[in-house]
C-alpha positions as CSV (number, residue, x, y, z in Angstrom):
1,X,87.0,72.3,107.0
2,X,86.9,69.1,104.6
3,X,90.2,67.2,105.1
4,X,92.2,66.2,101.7
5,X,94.7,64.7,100.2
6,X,96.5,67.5,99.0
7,X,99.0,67.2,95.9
8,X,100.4,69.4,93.1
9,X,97.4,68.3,90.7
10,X,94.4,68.8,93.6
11,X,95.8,72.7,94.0
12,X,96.2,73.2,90.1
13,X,92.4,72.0,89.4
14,X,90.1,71.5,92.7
15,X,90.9,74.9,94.7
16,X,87.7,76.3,94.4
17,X,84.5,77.2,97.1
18,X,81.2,75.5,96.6
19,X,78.0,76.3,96.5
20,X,77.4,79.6,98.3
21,X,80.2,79.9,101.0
22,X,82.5,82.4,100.7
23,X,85.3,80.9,101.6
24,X,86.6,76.6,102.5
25,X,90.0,75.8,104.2
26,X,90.9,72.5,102.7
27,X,93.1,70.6,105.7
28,X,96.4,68.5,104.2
29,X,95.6,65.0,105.9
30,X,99.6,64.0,105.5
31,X,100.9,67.6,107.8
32,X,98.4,67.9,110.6
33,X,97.7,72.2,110.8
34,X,98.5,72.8,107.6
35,X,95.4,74.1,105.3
36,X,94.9,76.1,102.0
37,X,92.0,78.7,102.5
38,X,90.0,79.6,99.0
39,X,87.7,82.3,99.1
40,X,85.4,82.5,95.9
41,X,86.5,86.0,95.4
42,X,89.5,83.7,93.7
43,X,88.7,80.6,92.5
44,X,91.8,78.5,91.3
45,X,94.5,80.1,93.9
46,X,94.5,80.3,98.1
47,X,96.5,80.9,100.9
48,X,98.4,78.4,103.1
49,X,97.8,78.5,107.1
50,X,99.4,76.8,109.8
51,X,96.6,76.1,112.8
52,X,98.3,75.8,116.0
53,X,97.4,76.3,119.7
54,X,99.4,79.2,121.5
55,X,100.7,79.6,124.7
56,X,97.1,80.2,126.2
57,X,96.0,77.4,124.4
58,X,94.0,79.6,121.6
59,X,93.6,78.4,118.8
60,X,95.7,80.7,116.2
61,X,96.6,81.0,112.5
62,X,100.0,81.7,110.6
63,X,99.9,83.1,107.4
64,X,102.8,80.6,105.7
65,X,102.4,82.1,101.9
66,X,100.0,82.2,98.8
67,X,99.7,79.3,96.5
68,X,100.8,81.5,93.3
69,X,103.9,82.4,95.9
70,X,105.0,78.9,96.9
71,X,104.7,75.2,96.2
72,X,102.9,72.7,98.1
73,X,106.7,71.2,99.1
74,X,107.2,74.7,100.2
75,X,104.8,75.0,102.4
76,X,105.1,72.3,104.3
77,X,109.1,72.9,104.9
78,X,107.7,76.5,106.0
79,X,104.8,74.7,108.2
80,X,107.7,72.5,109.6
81,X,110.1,75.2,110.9
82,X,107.0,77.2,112.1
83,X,105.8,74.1,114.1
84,X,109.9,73.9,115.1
85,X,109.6,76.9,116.9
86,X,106.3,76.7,118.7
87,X,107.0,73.6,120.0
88,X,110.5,75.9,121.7
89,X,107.8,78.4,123.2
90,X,107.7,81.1,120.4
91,X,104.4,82.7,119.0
92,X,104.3,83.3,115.4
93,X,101.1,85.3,115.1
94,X,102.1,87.4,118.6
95,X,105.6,88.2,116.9
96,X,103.5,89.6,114.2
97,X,101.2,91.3,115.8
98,X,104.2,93.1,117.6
99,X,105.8,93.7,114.5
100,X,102.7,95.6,113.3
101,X,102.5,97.6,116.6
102,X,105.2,99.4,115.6
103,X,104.7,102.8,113.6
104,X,105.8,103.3,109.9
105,X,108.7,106.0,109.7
106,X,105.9,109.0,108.4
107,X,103.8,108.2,111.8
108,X,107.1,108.6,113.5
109,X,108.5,111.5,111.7
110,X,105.9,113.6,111.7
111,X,104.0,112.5,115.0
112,X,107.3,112.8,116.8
113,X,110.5,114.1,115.4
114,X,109.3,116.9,114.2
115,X,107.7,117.9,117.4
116,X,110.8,116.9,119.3
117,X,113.3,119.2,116.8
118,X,110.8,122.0,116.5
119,X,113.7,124.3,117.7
120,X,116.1,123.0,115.1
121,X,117.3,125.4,112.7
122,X,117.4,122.8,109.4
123,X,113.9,121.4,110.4
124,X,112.3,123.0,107.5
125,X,115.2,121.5,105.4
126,X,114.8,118.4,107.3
127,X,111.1,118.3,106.5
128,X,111.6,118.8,102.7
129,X,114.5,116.0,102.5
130,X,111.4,113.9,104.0
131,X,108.5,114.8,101.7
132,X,110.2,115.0,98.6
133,X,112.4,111.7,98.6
134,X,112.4,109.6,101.8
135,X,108.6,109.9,102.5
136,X,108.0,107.7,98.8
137,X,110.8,104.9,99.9
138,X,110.3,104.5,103.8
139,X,107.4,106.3,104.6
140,X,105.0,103.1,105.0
141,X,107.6,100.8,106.2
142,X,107.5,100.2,110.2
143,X,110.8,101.1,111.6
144,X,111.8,97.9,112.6
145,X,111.3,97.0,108.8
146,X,113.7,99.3,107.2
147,X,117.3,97.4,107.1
148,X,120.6,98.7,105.9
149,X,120.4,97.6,102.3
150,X,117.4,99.6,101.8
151,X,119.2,102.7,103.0
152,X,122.7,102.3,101.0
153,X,120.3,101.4,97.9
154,X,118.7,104.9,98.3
155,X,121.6,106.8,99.2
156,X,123.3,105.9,96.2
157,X,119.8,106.3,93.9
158,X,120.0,109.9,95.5
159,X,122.8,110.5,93.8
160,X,122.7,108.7,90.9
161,X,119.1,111.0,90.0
162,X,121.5,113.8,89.6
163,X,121.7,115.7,93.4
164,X,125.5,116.3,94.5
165,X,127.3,113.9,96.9
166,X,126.8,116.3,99.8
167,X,123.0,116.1,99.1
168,X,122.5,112.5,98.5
169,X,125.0,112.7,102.3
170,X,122.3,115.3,103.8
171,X,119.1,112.2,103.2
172,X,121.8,109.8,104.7
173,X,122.2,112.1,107.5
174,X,118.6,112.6,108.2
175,X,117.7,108.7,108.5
176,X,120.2,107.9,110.2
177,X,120.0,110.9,113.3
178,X,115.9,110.0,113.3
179,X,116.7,106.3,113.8
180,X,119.2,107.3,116.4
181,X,116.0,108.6,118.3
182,X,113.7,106.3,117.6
183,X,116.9,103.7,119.1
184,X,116.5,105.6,122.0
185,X,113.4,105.6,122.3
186,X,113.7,101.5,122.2
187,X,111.2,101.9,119.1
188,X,114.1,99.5,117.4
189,X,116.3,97.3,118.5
190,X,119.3,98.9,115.9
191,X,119.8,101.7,113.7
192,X,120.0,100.4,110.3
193,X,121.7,103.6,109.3
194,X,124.9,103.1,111.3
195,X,128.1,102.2,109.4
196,X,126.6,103.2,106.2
197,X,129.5,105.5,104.8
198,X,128.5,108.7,103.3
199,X,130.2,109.9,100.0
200,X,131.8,112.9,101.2
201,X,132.8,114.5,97.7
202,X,134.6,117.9,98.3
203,X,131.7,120.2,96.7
204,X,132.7,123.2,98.0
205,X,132.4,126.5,95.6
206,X,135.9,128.6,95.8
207,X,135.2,131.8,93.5
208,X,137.3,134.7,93.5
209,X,137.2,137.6,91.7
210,X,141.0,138.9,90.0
211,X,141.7,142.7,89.0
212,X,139.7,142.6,86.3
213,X,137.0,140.6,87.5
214,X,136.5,143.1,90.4
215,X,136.6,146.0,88.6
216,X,133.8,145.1,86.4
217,X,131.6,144.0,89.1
218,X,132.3,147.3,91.3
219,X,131.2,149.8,88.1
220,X,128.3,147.4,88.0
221,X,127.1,147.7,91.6
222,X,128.4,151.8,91.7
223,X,126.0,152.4,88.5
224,X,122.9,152.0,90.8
225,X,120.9,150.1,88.7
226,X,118.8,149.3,90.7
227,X,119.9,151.0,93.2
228,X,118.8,148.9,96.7
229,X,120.3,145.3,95.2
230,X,123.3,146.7,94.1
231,X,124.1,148.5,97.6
232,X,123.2,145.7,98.9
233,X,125.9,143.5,96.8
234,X,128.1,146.8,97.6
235,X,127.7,146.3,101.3
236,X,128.3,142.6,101.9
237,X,131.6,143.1,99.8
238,X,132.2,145.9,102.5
239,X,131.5,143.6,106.0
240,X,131.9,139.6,104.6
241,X,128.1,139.7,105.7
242,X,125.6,136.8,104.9
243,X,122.3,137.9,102.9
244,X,120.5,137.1,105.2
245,X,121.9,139.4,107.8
246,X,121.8,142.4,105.2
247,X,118.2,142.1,104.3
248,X,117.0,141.6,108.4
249,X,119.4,144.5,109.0
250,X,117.4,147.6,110.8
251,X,118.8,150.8,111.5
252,X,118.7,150.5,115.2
253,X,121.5,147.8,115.0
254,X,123.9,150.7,113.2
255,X,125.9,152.9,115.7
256,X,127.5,155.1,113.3
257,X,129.2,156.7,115.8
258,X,131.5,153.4,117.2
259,X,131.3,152.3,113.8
260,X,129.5,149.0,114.2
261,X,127.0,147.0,113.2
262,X,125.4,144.6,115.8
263,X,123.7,141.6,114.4
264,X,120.5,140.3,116.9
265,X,121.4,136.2,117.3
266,X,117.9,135.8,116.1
267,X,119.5,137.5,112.8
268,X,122.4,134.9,113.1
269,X,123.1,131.8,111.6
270,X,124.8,131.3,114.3
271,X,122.1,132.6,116.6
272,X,125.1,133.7,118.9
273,X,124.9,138.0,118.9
274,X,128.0,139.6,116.7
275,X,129.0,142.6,115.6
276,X,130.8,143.8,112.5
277,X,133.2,146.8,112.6
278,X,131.8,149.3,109.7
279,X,134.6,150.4,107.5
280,X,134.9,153.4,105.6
281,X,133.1,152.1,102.4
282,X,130.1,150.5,104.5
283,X,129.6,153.5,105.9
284,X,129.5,155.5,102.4
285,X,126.9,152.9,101.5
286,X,124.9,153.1,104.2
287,X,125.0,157.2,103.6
288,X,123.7,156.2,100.1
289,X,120.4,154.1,101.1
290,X,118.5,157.1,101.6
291,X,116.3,154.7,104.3
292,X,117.3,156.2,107.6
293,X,114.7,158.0,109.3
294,X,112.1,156.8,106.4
295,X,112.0,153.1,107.2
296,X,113.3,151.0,110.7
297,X,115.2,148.4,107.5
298,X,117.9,149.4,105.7
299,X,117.2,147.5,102.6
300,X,113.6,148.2,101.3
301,X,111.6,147.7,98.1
302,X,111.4,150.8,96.6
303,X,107.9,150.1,95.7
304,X,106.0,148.4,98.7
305,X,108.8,150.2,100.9
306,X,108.4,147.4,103.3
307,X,111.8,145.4,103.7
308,X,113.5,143.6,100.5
309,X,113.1,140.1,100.7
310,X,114.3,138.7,97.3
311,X,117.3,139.5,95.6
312,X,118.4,136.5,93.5
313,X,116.5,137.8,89.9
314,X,117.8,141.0,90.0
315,X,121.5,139.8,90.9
316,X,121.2,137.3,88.3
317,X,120.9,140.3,85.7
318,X,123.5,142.0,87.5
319,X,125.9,139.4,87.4
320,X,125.6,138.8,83.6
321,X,126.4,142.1,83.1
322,X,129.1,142.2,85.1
323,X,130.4,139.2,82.7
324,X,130.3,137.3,86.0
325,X,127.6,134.5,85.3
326,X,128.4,132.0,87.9
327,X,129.5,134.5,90.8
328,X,127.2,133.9,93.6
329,X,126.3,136.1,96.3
330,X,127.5,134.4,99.4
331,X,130.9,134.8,96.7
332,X,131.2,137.8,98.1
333,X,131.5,137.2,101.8
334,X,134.7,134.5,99.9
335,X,136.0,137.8,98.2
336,X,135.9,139.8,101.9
337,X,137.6,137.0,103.5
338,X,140.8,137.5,100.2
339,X,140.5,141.2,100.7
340,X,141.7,140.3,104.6
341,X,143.9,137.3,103.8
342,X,146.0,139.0,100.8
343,X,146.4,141.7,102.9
344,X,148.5,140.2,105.9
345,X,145.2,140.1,108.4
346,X,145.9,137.0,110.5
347,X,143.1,133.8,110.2
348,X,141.9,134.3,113.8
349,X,140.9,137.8,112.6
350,X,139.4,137.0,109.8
351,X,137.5,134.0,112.0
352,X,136.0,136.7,113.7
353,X,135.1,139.6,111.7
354,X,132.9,136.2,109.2
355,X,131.9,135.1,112.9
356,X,132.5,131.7,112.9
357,X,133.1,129.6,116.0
358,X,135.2,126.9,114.2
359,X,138.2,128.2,113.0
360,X,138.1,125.1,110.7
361,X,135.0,126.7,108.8
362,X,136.8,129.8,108.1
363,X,139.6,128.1,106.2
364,X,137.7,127.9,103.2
365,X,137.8,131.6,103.1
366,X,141.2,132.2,103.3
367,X,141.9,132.7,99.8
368,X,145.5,133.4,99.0
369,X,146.5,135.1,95.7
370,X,149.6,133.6,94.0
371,X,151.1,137.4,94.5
372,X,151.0,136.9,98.1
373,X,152.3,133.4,97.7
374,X,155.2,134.7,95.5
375,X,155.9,137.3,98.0
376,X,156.0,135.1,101.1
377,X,158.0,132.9,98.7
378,X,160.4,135.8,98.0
379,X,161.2,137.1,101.6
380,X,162.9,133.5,101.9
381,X,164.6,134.1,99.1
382,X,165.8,137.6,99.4
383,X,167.6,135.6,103.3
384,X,169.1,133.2,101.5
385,X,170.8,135.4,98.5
386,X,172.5,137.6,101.0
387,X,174.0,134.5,103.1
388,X,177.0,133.6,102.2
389,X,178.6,136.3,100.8
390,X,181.0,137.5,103.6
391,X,182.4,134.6,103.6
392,X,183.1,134.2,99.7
393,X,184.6,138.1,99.4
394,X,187.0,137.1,102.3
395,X,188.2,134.0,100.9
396,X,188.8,135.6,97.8
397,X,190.8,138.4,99.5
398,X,192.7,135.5,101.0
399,X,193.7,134.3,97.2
400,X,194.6,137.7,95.8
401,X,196.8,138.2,99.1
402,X,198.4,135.2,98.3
């Protein structure tokens, strides 16, 4: 450790490591502690250390920056403030050892949140957010490393890569509820995530189907080709049923008889058991599935006969030829919800025939037409053109009389 005189000229020329050691710390003779350490892996270029004695009066080393990083002056304001704080109890090199005690956000998010959500319904949606987006950005920062800037710059790179508002929300969303845990968990001493505002663009799909536009889809799905998707399509317009509770439909959940269909809460979404009153036209399609006693599923693939699973292709083609390229199938369970609304049925009963428990979710269904708003419109109107007129036939009387 061969004192110096350290300047601007020795660390541009002298910083090298003689003879065969690996590596010399040259001590700065003008800022007792302070050294530059050259390994001969890197001749020309070190690392500036502060040498103090801790608490237990060790001998320990801060890391104060490289010489490529920061001047000599640099380095000793840096040595300074370091020395500032020792002298006022603190520990440099203990405060960084605890720093790196603490587990990046993948150690966390897959050691312990997903073990502690493994009952949530979105984990496999949370679990995609992570690997596909927020593993690359925070995945090998510690969690007491990631700050609020970081998370405001990637929620808005989320959106600006092209994903909708309510996506680049939904990453936002995740970070934030994990760092709520790990919070808890007194893994942090903050969430970085909280007060970050989320964009909360109005995304939502409204598509409904006119006279015309129904009537082409209907001799679509009533031509049978092929037959199980487009009874299928056929029933969900029928109930206001999610796909997903069509295609895990079995017969024994059909009581013909009380016209009903019961829906398992493992079948759910909301994972609360419903049931659906079968009308006359979901009964004629179930009559035309040609499944009953052959299969426990209603909805089978003709060719494995085991239950049908995908649907999306074939609707696709369906769709198209309908002249309906955009109409989705969940658009359906929208065009159930009109069918109720335009035809007087009140919101509560439409809230529970879609089997929502916020009535504030079924709102987006209820889909008035402008014929039902001109007829509301109307019965005010046909009030006030009959008021009034007793009273100008008598006062006319009165003038004639006169």
């Amino acid at each position: 450790m061969p004192p110096a005189k350290l300047t601007e000229a020795f660390i541009a020329n002298r910083l090298t490591c003689p003879g065969r050691h690996t590596k010399i710390e040259y001590c700065d003779i003008d800022f007792p502690g302070l050294y530059i350490e050259v390994r001969a892996t890197s001749p020309g270029q070190g690392t500036y250390y502060l040498r103090y004695k801790n608490a237990q009066g060790k001998t320990a080393h801060q890391k104060l920056g490289r010489t490529t990083e920061i001047n000599l002056a640099e380095a000793r304001k840096k040595a300074k403030q370091e020395k500032a704080k020792i002298t006022m109890g603190a520990d440099p090199r203990a405060e960084e050892r605890a720093r790196k005690a603490v587990m990046t956000y993948s150690e966390f998010f897959n050691d312990h949140y997903m073990t502690l959500k493994s009952s949530k319904r979105s984990l496999k949606r949370d679990e995609q957010l992570f690997r596909l987006r927020i593993k690359d950005v925070f995945g090998d920062k510690r969690l007491n490393e990631i700050t609020k800037q970081q998370i405001q710059t990637f929620h808005a790179q989320v959106k600006a890569e092209g994903l909708s508002a309510a996506s680049a929300d939904h990453h936002l969303k995740l970070l934030r509820h994990s760092l709520n845990i790990a919070l808890e968990w007194e893994l942090v001493a903050k969430n970085p995530a909280t007060g970050i505002k989320q964009f909360n663009e109005d995304n939502k799909v409204e598509r409904y189907l006119d006279d015309a536009e129904l009537e082409r889809l209907v001799s679509v799905l009533r031509a049978d080709d092929p037959p199980m998707v487009c009874r299928v399509a056929l029933f969900l317009l029928s109930t206001g049923a999610r796909l997903s509770e069509a295609l895990n439909a079995d017969w024994d959940h059909i009581d013909r008889r009380s016209r009903v269909w019961t829906i398992p809460a493992t079948n759910s979404k909301s994972k609360r058991l419903r049931s659906i009153p079968l009308n006359d036209h979901a009964l004629e399609v179930l009559g035309r599935l040609g499944t009953e006693g052959n299969s426990k599923h209603l909805f089978i693939n003709l060719q494995t006969r085991g239950r049908l699973t995908v649907v999306n292709k074939v609707w696709g083609r369906l769709r198209i030829k309908a002249g309906l390229p955009h109409l989705r199938l969940h658009d359906l369970r929208h065009q159930f919800a009109s069918f109720l609304v335009n035809d007087g049925r009140t919101l509560y009963e439409v809230q529970q025939l879609l089997g929502h428990a916020d009535s504030k979710v079924t709102q987006r269904y209820s889909h008035l037409s402008q014929k039902t708003l001109e007829r509301a419109a109307n019965s005010a109107s046909s009030v006030l053109m009959g008021a009034g007129r007793g009273v100008e036939v008598t006062e006319q009387q009165e003038l004639e009389a006169a």
